[in-house]
DOROSE-893733 format. One record per residue (C-alpha): residue in one letter; x, y, z. Coordinates in pm, whole numbers, padded with zeros to 5 digits, always signed. Each point is the difference from the previous one (the first is absolute). Last residue first. Layout:
BEGIN
AXYZ/...
% end
This chain:
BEGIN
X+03468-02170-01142/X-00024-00213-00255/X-00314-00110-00109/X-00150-00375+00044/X-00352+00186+00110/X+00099-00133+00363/X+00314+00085-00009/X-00115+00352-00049/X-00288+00008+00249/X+00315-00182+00287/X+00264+00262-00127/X-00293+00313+00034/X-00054-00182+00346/X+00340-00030+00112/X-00062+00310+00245/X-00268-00164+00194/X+00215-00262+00090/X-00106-00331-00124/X-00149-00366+00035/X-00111-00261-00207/X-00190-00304+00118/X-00252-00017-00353/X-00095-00326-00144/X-00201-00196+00325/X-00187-00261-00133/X-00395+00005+00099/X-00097-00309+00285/X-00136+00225+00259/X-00074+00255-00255/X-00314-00182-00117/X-00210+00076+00339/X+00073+00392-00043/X-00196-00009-00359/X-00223-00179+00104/X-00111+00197+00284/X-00058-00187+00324/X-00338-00005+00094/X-00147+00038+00354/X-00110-00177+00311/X+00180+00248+00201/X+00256-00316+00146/X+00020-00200-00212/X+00117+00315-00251/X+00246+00134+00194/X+00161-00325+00086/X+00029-00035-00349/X+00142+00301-00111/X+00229-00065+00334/X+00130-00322-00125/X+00060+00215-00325/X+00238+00240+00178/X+00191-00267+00201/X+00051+00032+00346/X-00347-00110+00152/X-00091+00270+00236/X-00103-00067+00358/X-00332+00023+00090/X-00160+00358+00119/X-00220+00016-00308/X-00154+00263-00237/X+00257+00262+00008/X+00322-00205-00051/X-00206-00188-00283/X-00048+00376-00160/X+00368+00088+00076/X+00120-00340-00131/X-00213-00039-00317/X+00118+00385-00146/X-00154-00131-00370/X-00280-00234+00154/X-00160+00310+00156/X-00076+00090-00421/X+00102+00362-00091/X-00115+00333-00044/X-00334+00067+00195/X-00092+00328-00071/X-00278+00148+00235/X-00307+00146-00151/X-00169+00199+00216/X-00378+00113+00097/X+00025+00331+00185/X+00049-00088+00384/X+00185+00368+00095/X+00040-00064+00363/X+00307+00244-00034/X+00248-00174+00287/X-00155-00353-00001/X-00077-00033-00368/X+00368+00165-00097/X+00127-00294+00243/X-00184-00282-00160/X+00079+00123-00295/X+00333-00045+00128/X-00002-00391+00117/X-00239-00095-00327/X+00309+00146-00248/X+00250-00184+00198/X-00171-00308+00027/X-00020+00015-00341/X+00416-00001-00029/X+00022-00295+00227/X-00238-00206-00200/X-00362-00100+00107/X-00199-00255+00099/X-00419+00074+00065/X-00204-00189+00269/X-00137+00348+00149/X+00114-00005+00352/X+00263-00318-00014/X+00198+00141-00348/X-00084+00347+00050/X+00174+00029+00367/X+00260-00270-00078/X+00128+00211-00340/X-00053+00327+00215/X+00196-00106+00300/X+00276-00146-00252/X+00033+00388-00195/X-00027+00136+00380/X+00349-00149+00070/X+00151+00049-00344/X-00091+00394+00046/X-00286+00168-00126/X+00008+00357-00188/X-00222+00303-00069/X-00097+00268-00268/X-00268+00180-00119/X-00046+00130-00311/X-00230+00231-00231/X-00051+00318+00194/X+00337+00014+00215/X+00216-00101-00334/X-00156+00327-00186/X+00034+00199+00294/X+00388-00140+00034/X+00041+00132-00390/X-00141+00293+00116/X+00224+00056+00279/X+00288-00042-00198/X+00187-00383+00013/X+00322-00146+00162/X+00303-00151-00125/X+00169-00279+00092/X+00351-00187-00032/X+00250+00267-00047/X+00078-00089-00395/X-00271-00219-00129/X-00265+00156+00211/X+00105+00340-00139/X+00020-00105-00292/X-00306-00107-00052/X-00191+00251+00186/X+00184+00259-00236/X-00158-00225-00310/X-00351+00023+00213/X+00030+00379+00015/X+00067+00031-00401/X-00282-00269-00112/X-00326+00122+00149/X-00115+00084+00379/X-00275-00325+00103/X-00021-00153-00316/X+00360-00032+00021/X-00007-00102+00332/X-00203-00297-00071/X+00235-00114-00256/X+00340+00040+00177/X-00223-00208+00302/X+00034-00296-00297/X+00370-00051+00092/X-00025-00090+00382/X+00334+00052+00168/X+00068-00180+00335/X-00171-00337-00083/X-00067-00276+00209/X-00344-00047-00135/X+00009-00346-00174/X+00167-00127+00287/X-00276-00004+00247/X+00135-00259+00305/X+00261+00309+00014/X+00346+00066-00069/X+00046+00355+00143/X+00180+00279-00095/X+00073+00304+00203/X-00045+00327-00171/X+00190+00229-00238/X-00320-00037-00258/X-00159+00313+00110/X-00289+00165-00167/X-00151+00323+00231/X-00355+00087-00073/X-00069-00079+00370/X-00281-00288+00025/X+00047-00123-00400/X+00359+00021+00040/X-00018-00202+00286/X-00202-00268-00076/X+00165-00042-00342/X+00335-00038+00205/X-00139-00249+00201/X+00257-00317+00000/X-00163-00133+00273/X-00275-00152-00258/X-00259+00312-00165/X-00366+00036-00095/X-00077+00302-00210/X-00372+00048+00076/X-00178+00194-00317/X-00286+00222+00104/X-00349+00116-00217/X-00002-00234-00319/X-00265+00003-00232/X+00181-00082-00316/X-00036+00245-00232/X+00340+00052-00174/X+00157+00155+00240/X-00114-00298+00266/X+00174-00248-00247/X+00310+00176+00006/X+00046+00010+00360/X-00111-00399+00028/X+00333-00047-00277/X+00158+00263+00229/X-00072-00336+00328/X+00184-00258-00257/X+00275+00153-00064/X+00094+00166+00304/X+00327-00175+00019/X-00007-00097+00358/X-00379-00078-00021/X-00301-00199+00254/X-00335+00216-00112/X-00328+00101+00120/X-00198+00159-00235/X-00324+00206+00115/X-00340-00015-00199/X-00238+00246-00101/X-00375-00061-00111/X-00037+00105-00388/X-00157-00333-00079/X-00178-00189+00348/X+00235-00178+00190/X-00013-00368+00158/X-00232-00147-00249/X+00194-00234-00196/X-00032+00156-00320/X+00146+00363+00201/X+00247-00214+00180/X+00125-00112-00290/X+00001+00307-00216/X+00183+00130+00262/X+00306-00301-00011/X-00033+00069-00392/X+00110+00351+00015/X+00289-00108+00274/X+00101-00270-00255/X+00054+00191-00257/X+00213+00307+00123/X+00258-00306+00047/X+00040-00123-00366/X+00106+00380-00082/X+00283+00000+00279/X+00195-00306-00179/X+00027+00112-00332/X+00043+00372+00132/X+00370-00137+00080/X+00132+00088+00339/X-00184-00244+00176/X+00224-00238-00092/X+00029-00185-00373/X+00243+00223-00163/X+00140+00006-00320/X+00377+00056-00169/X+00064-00051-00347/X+00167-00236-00219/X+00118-00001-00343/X+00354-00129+00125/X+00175+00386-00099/X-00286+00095+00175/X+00042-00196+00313/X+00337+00094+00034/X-00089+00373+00006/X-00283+00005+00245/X+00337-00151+00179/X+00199+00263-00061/X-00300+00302+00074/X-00071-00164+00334/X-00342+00123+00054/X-00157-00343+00014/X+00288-00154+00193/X-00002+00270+00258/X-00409-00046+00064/X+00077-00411+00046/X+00292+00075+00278/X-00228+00228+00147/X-00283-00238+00074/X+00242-00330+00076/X+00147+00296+00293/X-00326+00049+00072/X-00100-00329+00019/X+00257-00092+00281/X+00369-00096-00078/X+00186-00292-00150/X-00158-00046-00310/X-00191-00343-00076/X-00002-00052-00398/X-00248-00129-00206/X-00011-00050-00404/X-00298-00068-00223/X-00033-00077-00418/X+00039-00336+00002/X-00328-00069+00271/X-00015-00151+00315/X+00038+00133+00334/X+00105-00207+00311/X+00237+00257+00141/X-00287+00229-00011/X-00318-00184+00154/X+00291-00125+00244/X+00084+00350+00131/X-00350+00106+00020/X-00108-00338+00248/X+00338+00074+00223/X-00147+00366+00034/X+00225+00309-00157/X+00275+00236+00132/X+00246-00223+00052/X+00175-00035-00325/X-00157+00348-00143/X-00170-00027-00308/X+00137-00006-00389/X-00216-00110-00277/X+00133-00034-00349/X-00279-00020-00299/X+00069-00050-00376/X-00232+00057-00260/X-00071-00021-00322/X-00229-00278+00005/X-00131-00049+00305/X+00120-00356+00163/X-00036+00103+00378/X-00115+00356-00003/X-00323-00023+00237/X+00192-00244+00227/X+00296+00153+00035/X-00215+00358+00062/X-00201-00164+00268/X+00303-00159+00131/X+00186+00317+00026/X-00260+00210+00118/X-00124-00204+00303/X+00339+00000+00178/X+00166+00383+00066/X+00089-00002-00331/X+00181+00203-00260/X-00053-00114-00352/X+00177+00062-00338/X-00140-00104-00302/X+00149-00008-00344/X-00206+00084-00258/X+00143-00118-00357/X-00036+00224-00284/X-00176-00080-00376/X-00195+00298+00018/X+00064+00296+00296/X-00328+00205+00051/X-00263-00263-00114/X+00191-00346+00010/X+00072+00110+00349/X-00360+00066+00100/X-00135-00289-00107/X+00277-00194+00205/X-00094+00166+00299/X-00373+00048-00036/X+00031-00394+00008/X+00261-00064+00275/X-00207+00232+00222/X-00331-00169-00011/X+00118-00263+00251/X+00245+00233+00188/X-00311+00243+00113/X-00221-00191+00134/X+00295-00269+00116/X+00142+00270+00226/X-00270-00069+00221/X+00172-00332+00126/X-00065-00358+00012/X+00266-00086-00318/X-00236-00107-00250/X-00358+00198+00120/X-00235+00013+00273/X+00233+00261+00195/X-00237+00353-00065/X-00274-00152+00262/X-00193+00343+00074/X-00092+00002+00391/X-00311+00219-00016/X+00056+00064+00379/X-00262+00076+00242/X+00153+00141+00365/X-00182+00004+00338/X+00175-00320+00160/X+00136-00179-00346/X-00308-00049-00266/X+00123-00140-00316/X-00106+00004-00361/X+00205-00185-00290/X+00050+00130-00316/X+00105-00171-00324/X+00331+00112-00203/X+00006-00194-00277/X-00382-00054-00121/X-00014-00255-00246/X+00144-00259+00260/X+00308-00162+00079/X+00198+00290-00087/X+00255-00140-00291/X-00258-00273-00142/X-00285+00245+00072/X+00168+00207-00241/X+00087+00387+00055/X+00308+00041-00212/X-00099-00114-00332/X-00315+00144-00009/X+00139+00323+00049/X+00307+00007-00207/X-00221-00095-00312/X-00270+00263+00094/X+00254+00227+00044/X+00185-00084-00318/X-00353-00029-00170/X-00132+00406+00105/X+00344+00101-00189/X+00267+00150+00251/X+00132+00338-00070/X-00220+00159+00276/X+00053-00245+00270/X-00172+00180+00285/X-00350+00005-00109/X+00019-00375-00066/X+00181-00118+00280/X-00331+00140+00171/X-00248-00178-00226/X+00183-00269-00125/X+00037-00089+00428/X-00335+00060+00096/X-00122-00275-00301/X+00272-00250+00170/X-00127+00072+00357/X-00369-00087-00136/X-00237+00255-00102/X-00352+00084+00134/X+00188+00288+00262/X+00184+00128-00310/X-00334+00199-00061/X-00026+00124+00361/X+00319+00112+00004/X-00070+00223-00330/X-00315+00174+00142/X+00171+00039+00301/X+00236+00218-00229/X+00355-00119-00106/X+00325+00218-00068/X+00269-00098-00200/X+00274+00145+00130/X+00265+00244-00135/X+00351+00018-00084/X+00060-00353+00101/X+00314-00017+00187/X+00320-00146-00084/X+00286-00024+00293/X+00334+00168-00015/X+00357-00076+00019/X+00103+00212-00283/X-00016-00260-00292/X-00371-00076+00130/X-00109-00310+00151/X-00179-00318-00161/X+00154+00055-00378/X-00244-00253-00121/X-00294+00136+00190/X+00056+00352-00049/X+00016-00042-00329/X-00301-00170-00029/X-00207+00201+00133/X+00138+00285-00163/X+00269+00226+00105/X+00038+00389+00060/X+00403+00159+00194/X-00128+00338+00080/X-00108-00065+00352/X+00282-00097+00131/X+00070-00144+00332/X-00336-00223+00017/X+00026-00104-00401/X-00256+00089-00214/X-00319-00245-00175/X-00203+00007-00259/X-00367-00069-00062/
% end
């Protein structure tokens, strides 16, 4: 299994290659050249295993240049039931809300209370194997653009890894109190945070122009070093995903919801579109899956695209209650386009984004987008309505950003009346965004401090407070710094103890 890059086709990796290196030298994004592709017959088999069996199996057919015991090894040591709380990581829970059933799959059980943890727990291991296979004896520097759950997720996956350092940058008021303090509050020897002045766009871009800067790709060589990433953008972190949407319908089919072969929708809360092509990728590989729902905040330029074909960043932004998806351009659509219409259109979609703003798709790229995808948005003010509506209707708390994902398959529901079974990704933990979801639930006034709210929150829906978010109320603060997103190559330099 190899891989090529979304703007040029004739640029061939391995597995691990594309891991280390994370994004191509051009700009581009690796892609598997082919699938893996499953039968019934095969589904039903990796029904009777556990998530960790489901996980060799498919990491395993992807990861061509790994031995069977690396995966095993990076495996096992990823998905504990010391990390996840359980042996099963991403657990389901089933709700009924008016005339809709959700499969509500639980993807925030883990470290840091967000999805990203599926993928940023196994990471750091496929990482460093990978490194020590196509560059020996070089340090990985990670870079990390976040928009809130990536960055600590990544901190916390890399914290103390040998051969590796790890700076996160996010945008200074562009994240949740509760996200901010998981970061500034980071341990490790190895890790590095930085607020940038600007949204996560701008944190986004900055990161992409550091990896292709030729004199600073420099600098790090002449330091033994190389650049890696730990977004979306690396395959390291979209392989992880494809897993737990497999494992979500073996689920349902052990727990009697859905027989083998039946087909599922996917309802999904992205801005980077990470996590809803990792559902894409499982359904062309034999995952039963008829319609993905693309679930947008007020910042709907997926919703758009998807509805006219047209992609347009040059938009009104909005800080919303759902931070995590207050994203203009969304790196992992490159991918799906490129299985859509091939390396040399999506390069001139690139560009053209990058230098008027947007660019819009052939009809039979749109055809392609009409048959698989549907798209829709809810506002901060319908996010809250949903969060009360689910939490006193069917007893169930939820985050902002999965009150998203219910509010608009709601909608596609109401306008198609297409009620195929679906799973619906929930990404993080309520406990994360504690002021929206406390805003929601009760008409009381607010206590002013975040953690007075955590608890307020919890008194008053009867339910747990992560651990994890309970021990930052006392965690030392080591990282207040602050920069303009053009002193980021200084602040990555400085950082590394190299001059700029």
């Amino acid at each position: 299994m190899n891989y090529n890059s979304t703007r040029d086709k004739n640029r061939v990796v391995t597995a691990s290659q594309a891991i280390a290196q994370g994004i191509s030298e051009e700009g581009g994004l690796f892609v598997p050249q082919e699938f893996p592709k499953y039968t019934l017959e095969d589904i039903k088999a990796m029904c009777e295993l556990d998530y960790r069996g489901r996980a060799k199996k498919i990491m395993g057919d992807f990861l061509g240049d790994f031995t069977a015991e690396e995966i095993n090894e990076s495996v096992d040591s990823a998905y504990t039931a010391e990390k996840f709380g359980s042996d099963n990581p991403s657990p389901i829970s089933y709700i009924e809300n008016g005339n809709t059933k959700m499969a509500v799959l639980e993807l925030w059980h883990g470290p840091t209370c967000a999805f990203k943890d599926m993928a940023l727990q196994i990471l750091p291991h496929l990482l460093t194997k990978s490194v020590k296979k196509a560059y020996n004896g070089k340090e990985a520097v990670i870079l990390v653009a976040t928009s809130g759950d990536t960055g600590k997720a990544a901190l916390e996956g890399f914290k103390d890894v040998d051969g590796v350092k790890i700076m996160v940058f996010y945008p200074v008021d562009g994240v949740s109190p509760m996200q901010k303090r998981q970061m500034a509050t980071q341990k490790g020897n190895n890790v590095n945070v930085a607020a940038i002045k600007g949204n996560f766009d701008d944190a986004q871009t900055g990161v992409k122009k550091i990896f292709t800067n030729a004199d600073i790709k420099a600098k790090l060589a002449e330091n033994n070093m190389l650049f890696s990433s730990a977004n979306s953008i690396n395959w390291g972190r979209l392989l992880p995903q494809i897993v737990y949407y497999f494992s979500a319908y073996c689920d349902m089919v052990k727990e009697g919801k859905i027989e083998v072969g039946e087909s599922v929708n996917v309802a999904v809360p992205t801005g980077n579109f990470g996590n809803i092509l990792a559902a894409f990728y499982a359904m062309n590989m034999g995952l039963p899956v008829k319609k993905f729902i693309c679930a947008s905040n007020s910042n709907n330029v997926l919703t758009d695209f998807i509805k006219t074909g047209t992609y347009d960043k040059m938009r009104k932004f909005y800080t919303t209650m759902s931070p995590s998806m207050d994203i203009f351009v969304s790196s992992n659509l490159e991918r799906l386009l490129y299985h859509m219409t091939g390396a040399e259109k999506v390069a001139g979609f690139m560009k053209a984004l990058s230098n008027e703003g947007k660019y819009t798709v052939d009809e039979e790229v749109k055809a392609k987008l009409d048959k698989y995808f549907w798209g829709g948005f809810c506002d901060d003010e319908n996010t809250q309505k949903t969060i009360k509506d689910l939490y006193e209707n069917e007893n169930y708390l939820c985050d902002t950003h999965t009150a998203v994902a219910v509010n608009v398959y709601q909608q596609y529901v109401a306008e198609t009346g297409d009620n195929t079974p679906v799973i619906l990704a929930s990404t993080a933990s309520p406990y994360k965004f504690a002021q929206s979801v406390l805003t929601a639930v009760t008409d009381e006034k607010l206590p002013e401090d975040e953690f007075a709210m955590v608890d307020e929150l919890s008194a008053k829906t009867k339910t747990a407070i992560p651990a994890p978010l309970a021990e930052l109320k006392n965690a030392e603060v080591r990282f207040t710094f602050e920069c303009a997103v053009d002193e980021m190559p200084k602040a990555v330099l400085d950082s590394l103890g190299i001059k700029a």
